[in-house]
C-alpha positions as CSV (number, residue, x, y, z in Angstrom):
1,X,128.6,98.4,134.7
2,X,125.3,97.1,135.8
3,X,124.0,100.6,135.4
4,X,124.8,100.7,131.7
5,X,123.4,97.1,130.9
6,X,120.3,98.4,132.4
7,X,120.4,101.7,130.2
8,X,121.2,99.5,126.9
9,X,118.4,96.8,127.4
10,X,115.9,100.0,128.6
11,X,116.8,101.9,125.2
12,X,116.2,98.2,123.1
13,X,113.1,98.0,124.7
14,X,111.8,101.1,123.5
15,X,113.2,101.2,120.3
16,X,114.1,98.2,118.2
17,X,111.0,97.8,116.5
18,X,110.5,93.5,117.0
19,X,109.0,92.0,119.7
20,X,111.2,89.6,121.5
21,X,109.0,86.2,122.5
22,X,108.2,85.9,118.7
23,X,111.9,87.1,117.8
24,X,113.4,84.9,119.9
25,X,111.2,81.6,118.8
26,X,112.2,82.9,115.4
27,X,115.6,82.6,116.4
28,X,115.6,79.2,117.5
29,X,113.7,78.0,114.5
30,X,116.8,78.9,112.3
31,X,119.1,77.9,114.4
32,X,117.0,74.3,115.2
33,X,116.8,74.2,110.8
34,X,120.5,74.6,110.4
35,X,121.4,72.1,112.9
36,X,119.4,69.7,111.1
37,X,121.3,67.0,109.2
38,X,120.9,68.3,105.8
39,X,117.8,65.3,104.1
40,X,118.9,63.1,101.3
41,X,118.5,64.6,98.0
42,X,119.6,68.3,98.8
43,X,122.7,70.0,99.1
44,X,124.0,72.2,102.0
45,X,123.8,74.9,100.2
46,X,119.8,74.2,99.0
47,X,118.9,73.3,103.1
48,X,120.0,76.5,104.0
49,X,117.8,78.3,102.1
50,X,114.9,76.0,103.1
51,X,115.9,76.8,106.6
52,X,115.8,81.1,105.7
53,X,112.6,80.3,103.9
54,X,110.8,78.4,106.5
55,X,112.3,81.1,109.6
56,X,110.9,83.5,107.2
57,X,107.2,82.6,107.2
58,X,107.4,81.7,110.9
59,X,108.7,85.4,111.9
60,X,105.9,87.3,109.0
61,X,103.3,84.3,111.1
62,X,104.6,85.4,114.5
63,X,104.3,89.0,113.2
64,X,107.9,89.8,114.9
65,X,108.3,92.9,112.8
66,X,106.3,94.4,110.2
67,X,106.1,92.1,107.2
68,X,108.4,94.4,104.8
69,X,111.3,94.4,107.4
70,X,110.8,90.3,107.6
71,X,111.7,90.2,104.0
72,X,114.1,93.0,103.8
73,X,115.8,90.3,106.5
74,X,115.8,87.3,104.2
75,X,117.6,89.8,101.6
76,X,120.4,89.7,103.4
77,X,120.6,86.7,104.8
78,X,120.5,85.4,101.6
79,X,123.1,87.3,100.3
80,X,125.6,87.1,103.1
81,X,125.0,83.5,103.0
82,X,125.3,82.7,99.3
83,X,123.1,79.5,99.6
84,X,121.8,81.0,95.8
85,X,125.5,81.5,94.5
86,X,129.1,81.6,94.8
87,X,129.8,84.9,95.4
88,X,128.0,87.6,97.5
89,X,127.7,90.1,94.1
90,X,125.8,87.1,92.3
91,X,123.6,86.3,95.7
92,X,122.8,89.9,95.7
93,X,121.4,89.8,92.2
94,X,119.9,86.8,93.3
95,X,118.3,88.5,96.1
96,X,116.8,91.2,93.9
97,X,116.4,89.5,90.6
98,X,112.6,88.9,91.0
99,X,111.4,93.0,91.5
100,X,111.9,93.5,88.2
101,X,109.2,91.1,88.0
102,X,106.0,92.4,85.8
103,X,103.5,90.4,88.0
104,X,105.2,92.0,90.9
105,X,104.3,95.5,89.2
106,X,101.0,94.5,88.0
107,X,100.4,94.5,91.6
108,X,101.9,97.9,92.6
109,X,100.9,99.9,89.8
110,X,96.9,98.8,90.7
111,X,97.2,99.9,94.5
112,X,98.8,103.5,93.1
113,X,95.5,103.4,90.5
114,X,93.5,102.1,93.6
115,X,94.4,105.4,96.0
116,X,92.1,107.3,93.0
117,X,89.1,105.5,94.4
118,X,89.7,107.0,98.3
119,X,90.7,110.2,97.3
120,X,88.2,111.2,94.5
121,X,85.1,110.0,96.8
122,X,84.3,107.1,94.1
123,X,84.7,104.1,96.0
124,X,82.1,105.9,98.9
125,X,80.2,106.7,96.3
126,X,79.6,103.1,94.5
127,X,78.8,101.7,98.1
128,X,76.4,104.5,99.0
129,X,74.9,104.0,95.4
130,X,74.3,100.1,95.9
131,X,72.8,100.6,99.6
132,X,70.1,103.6,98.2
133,X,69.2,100.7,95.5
134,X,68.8,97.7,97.4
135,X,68.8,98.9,100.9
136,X,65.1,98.5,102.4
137,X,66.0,95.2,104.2
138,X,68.9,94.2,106.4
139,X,69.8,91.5,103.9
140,X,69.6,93.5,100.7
141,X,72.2,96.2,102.8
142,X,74.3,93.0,102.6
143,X,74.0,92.4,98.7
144,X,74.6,95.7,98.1
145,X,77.8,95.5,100.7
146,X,79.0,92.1,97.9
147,X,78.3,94.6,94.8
148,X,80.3,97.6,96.1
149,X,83.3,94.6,96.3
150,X,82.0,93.3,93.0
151,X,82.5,96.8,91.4
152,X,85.8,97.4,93.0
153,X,87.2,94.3,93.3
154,X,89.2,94.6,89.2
155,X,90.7,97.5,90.5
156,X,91.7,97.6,93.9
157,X,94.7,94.3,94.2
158,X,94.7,94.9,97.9
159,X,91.6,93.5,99.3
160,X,92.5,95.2,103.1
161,X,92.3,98.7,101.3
162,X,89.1,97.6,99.4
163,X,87.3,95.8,102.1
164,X,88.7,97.1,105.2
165,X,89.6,101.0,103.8
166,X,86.5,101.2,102.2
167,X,83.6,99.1,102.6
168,X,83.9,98.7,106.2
169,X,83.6,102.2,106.9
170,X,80.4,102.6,105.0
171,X,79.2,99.0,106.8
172,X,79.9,100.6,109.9
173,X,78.3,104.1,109.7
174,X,74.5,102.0,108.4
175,X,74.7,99.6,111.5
176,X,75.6,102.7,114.2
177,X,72.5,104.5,112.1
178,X,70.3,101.6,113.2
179,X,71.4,101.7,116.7
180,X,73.7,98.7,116.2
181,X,76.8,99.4,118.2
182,X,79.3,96.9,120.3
183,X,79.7,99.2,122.6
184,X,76.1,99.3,123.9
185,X,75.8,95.0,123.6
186,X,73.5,95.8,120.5
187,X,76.0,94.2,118.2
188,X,73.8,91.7,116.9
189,X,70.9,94.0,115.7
190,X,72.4,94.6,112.1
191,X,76.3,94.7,112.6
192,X,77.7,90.9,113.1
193,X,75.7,90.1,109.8
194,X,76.8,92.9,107.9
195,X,80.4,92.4,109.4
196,X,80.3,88.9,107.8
197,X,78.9,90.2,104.8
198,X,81.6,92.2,104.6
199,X,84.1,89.7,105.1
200,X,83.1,87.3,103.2
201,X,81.9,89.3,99.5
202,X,85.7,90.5,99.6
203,X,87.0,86.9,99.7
204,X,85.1,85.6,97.3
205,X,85.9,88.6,95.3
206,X,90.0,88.5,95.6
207,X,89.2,85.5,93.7
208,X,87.1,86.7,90.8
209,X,89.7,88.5,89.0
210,X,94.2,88.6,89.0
211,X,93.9,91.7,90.0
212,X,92.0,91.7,93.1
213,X,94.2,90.9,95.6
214,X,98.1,90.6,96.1
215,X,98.9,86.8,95.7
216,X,97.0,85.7,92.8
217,X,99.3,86.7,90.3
218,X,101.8,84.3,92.1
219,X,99.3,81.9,91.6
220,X,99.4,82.7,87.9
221,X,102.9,82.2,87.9
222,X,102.7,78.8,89.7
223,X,100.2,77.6,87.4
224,X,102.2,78.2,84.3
225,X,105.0,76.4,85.9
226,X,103.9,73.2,87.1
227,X,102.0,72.7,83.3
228,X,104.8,74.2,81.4
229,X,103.1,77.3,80.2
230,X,100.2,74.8,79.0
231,X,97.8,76.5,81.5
232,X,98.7,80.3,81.5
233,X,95.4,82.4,83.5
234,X,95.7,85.9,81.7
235,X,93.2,88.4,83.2
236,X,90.5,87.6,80.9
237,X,90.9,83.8,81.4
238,X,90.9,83.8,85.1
239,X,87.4,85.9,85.5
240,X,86.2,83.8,82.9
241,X,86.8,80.5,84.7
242,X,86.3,81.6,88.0
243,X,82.9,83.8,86.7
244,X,79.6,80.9,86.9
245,X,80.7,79.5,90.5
246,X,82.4,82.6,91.9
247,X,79.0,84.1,91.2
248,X,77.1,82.3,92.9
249,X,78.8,82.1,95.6
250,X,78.5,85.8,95.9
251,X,74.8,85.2,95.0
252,X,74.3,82.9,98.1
253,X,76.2,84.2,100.4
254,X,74.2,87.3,102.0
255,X,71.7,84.6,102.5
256,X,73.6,82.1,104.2
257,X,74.6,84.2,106.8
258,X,71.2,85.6,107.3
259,X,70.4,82.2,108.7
260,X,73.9,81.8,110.2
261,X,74.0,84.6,111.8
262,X,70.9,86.4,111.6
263,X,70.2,90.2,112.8
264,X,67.7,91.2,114.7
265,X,66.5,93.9,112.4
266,X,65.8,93.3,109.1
267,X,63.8,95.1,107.2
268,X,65.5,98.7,106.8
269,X,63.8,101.3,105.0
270,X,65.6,104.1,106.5
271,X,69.1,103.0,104.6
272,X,67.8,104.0,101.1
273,X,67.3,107.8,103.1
274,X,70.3,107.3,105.0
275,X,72.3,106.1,101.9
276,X,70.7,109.3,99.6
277,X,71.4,111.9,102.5
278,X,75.1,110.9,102.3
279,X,75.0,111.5,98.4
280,X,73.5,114.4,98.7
281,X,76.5,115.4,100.8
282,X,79.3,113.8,98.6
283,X,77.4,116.4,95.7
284,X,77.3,115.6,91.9
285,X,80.2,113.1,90.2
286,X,83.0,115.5,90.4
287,X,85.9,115.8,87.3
288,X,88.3,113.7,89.4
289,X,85.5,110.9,89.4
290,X,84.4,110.9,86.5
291,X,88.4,110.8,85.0
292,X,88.3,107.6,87.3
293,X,85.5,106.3,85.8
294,X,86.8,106.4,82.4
295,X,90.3,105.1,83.3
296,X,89.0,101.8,84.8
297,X,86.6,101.2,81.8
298,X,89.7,101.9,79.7
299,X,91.4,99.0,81.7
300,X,88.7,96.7,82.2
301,X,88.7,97.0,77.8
302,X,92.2,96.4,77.7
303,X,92.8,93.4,80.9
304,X,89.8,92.0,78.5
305,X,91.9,92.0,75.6
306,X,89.4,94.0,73.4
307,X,91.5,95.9,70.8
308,X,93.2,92.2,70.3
309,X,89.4,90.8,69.8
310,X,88.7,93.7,67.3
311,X,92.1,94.0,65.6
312,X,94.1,91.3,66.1
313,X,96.8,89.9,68.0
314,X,99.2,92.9,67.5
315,X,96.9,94.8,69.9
316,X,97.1,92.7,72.2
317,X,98.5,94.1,75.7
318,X,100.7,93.1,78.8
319,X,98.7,93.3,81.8
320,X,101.1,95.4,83.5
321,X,101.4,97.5,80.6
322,X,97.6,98.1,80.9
323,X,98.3,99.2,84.4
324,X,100.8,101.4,83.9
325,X,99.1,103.4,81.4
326,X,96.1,103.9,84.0
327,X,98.7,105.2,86.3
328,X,100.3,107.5,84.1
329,X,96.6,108.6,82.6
330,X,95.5,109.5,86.6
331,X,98.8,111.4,87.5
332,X,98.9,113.5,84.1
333,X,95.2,114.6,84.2
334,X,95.9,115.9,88.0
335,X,93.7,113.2,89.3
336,X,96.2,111.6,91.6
337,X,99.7,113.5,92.3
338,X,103.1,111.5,92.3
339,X,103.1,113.2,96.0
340,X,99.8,110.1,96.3
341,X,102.3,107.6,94.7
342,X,105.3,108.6,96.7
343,X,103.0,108.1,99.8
344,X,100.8,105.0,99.3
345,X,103.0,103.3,101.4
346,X,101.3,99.9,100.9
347,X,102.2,99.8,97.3
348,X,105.8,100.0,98.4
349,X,105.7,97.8,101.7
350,X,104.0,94.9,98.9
351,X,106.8,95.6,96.0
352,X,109.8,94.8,98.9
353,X,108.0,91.8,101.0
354,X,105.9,90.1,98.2
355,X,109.5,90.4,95.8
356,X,111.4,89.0,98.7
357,X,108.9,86.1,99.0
358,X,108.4,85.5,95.2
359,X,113.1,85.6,94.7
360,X,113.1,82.9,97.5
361,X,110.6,80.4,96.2
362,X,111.7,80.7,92.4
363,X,115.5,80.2,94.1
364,X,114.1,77.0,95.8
365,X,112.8,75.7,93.0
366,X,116.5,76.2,91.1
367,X,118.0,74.7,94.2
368,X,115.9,71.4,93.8
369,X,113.9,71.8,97.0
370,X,110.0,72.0,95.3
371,X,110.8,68.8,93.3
372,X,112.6,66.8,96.6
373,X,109.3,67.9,98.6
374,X,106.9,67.4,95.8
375,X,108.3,64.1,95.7
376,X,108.4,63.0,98.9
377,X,104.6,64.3,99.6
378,X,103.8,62.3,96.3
379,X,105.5,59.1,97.2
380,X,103.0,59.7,100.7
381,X,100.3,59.5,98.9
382,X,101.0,56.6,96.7
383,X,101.9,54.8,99.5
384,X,98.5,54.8,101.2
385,X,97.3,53.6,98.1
386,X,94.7,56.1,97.4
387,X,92.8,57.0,94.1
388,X,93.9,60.1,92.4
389,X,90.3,61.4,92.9
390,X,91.5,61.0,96.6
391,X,94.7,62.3,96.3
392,X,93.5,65.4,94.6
393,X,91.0,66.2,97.6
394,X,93.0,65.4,100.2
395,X,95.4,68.1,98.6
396,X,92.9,70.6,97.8
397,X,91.4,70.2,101.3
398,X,95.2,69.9,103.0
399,X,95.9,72.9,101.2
400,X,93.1,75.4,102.0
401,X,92.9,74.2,106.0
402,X,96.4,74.7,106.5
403,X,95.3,78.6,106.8
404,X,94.4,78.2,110.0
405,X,98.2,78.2,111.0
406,X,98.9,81.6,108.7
407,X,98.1,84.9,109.3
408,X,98.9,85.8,105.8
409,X,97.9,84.8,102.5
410,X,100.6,85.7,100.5
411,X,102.7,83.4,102.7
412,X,101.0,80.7,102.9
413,X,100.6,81.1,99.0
414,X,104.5,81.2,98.9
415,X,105.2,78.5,101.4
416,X,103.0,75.5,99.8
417,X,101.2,76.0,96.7
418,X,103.7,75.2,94.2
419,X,104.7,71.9,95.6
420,X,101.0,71.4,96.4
421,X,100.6,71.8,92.3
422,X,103.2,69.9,91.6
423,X,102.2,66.8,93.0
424,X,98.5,67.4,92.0
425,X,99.6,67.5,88.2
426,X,101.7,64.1,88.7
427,X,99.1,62.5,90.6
428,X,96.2,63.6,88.4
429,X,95.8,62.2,84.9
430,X,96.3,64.9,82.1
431,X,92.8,65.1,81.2
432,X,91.3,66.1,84.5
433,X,94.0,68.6,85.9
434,X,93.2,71.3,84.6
435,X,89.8,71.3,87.4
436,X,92.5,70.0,90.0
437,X,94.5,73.3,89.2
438,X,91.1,75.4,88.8
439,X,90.3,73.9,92.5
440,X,93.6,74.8,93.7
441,X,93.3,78.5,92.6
442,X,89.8,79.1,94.3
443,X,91.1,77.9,97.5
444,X,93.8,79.9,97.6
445,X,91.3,82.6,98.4
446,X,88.1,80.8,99.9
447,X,90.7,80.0,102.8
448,X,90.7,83.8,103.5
449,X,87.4,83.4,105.3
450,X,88.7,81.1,107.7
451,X,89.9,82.9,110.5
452,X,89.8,86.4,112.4
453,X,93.5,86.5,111.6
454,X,93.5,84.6,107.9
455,X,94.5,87.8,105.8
456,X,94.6,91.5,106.3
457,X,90.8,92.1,106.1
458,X,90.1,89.8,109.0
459,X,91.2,91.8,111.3
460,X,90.3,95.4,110.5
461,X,86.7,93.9,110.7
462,X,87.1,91.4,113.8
463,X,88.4,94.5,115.4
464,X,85.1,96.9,115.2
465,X,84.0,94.2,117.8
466,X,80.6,93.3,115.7
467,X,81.2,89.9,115.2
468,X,82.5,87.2,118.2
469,X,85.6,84.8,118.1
470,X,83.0,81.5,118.3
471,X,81.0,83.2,115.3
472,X,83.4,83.7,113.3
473,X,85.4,81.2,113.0
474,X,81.8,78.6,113.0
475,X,80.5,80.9,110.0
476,X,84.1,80.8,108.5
477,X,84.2,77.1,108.2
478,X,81.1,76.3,107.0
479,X,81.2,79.0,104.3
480,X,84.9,77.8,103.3
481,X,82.9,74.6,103.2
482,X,80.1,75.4,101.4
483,X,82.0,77.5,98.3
484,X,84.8,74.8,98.1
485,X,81.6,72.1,97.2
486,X,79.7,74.8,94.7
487,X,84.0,75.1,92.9
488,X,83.9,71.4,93.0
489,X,80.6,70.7,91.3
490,X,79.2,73.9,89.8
491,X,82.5,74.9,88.6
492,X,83.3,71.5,87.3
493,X,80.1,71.8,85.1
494,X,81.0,75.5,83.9
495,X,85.1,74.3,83.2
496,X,83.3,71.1,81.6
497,X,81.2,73.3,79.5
498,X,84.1,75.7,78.4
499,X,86.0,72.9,77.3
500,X,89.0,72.7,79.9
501,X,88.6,68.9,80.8
């Protein structure tokens, strides 16, 4: 008998894909959660979603299975449990109501579009293009690191594929070719700068535009919520507001670091013949390219809202509609196949785990549960008598440092912001929260650079072993710093300017 317990827990071991510290702490958060008395102001049935909800986010934080499998888990725990309805078949439309969602879609569709860009050579090539142009010194290798992201950034909603898929190889291949290489303790010659380079143009970028990385149409969605549709970022809207101070930020940043972090080599006049040698072998713009070229300035004319601009508001288009009819144009001219779609895996590893997180926060807002917490966290704050100037930092600031205790954006996004919003729009008077919000959206990404572990970016780059623990984490905080005061003042002039407060 011993024999065959042996034999079972040997096959678990090898097989069940979890691992079992993290599952088991998991484990005891639900069951620690459910024993709870359930608080005043929420029903049984609304605390045990809370508890689902919460165990959720610890287990994708814990990183106890892959995060698609954590949500396909709080699927069915929902809908065995019913804590949404009273009936399993209503629970179970619960449970998938929200991936018929168009944001949801917006965001799939753009990593199908965004698999042109790898497979036709065009993202390699923009890089390449940027270093042969401002390539002769170490630092402007950096700016052209923040355009490639610039440039890719409307198109590409995952900012791991963009930034870690394929900027980061490109990073990596200039610092080797100056002799820069961890694995001979020459690390800090070219690579750690151009590691945080890296890093840091594709968070700033993610929050440029809706489309450049997963969570920020959530954000959108949150927005519209808390102001009753009042404040409702379209594409055009969002890279409109976030344009003057996102800018500069980018503008800045390959500076800062040079005196953060500075290399040891910086003026580079081999890159611009390193960067043309590699064109040379990539050979002219090829059909696929130049069909991909076409199709994103197609989009970019139609996110912008063009046709509406030039013949009225009858042209006017969904975003996801836009997106979709990039798709369709790249698979029908044989640019991508459906074989790419069928494969890009990360499209449909987002659709299941950011639907899952997107059903359970709109079902705990039915339930009750955003207003009870908003209201406690606001009755907090009144009580220590604080300003709303005050209040609004210390939720701005509460808000973007809580990253350090997520190793994902999209949940941390899920887990907070809308209460976050919804006391920040009580709090704040009417004529000044549209900045609040404004503040609340640019932090949503400028927390990215915290941490090695902060979003899926961090650590693809962390990883290559340029850049150390103590280095990181020092340039991540003072950057966070840094672009959350240029949000607060340059992009209070540039909101005040455009006539939001």
């Amino acid at each position: 008998m011993s024999r065959l317990v042996e034999d079972v827990i040997l096959y678990f071991r090898r097989t069940v894909p979890f691992r079992p510290m993290p599952a088991a702490i998991t484990t005891l958060v639900l069951v620690g959660l459910l024993l709870v008395p359930v608080p005043d102001g929420l029903t049984a049935k609304s605390w045990g979603l809370v508890a689902i909800f919460l165990t959720t986010i610890v287990a994708i934080i814990l990183k106890v299975m892959p995060i698609g499998v954590m949500a396909m888990m709080a699927i069915v725990i929902v809908s065995l449990s019913q804590v949404t309805a009273a009936t399993s078949s209503k629970a179970m439309a619960d449970a998938l109501g929200s991936f018929s969602s168009p944001l949801i879609w917006l965001i799939v569709v753009a990593i199908f579009i965004s698999r042109g860009l790898k497979k036709t050579g065009l993202g390699k090539r923009i890089g390449l293009l940027f270093i042969s142009l401002l390539g002769r010194r170490t630092v402007g290798i950096g700016y052209g690191l923040a355009v490639c992201e610039l440039v890719l950034a409307p198109f590409m909603p995952s900012n791991t594929a963009r930034g870690g898929g394929i900027v980061h190889p490109i990073m990596k291949s200039i610092a080797q070719a100056f002799g820069s290489d961890p694995a001979d303790g020459t690390e800090r010659r070219m690579g750690t700068y151009l590691s945080l380079v890296n890093m840091h143009a594709n968070t700033i970028t993610s929050g440029m535009f809706v489309t450049a990385t997963a969570p920020n149409p959530l954000v959108v969605d949150y927005v519209a919520r808390v102001t009753n549709m009042n404040l409702h970022l379209s594409w055009t809207s969002w890279a409109l507001y976030m344009l003057l101070p996102a800018l500069t930020c980018l503008l800045l940043m390959p500076l800062a670091i040079s005196f953060l972090a500075p290399p040891e080599v910086r003026k580079t006049p081999d890159a611009v013949g390193y960067a043309l040698g590699e064109l040379r072998k990539l050979g002219p713009v090829s059909g696929g390219e130049w069909v991909m070229i076409v199709t994103f300035a197609v989009l970019l004319l139609l996110w912008a809202n063009v046709p509406e601009m030039i013949f009225g508001p009858a042209f006017r288009l969904d975003a996801t509609v836009v997106a979709f009819i990039g798709l369709f144009a790249l698979i029908i001219t044989g640019t991508i196949s459906w074989d790419d779609v069928l494969a890009e895996k990360s499209a449909w590893d987002t659709l299941v785990w950011f639907g899952a997180l997107v059903m359970m926060a709109e079902q705990l807002n039915k339930l009750g549960v955003i207003a009870w917490f908003s209201g406690g966290l606001k009755d907090g704050i009144v009580a220590a008598g604080l300003s709303w100037q005050a209040a609004a930092a210390i939720l701005v600031l509460l808000f973007v440092f809580s990253h350090y205790l997520f190793a994902s954006t999209t949940a941390h996004v899920s887990a907070m912001m809308l209460a976050f919003l919804t006391v920040g729009v009580q709090l704040v008077p009417a004529e000044y929260q549209v900045p609040f919000l404004l503040m609340m959206v640019a932090g949503s990404t400028i927390m990215m650079a915290l941490t090695h572990y902060a979003t899926g970016t961090s650590p693809i780059i962390f990883g290559s072993g340029y850049v150390s623990l103590g280095t990181w984490w020092r340039v991540g905080f003072i950057m966070c710093v840094g672009e959350l005061a240029i949000y607060a003042i340059l992009g209070g002039v540039w909101w005040k300017i455009l006539g939001l407060w």
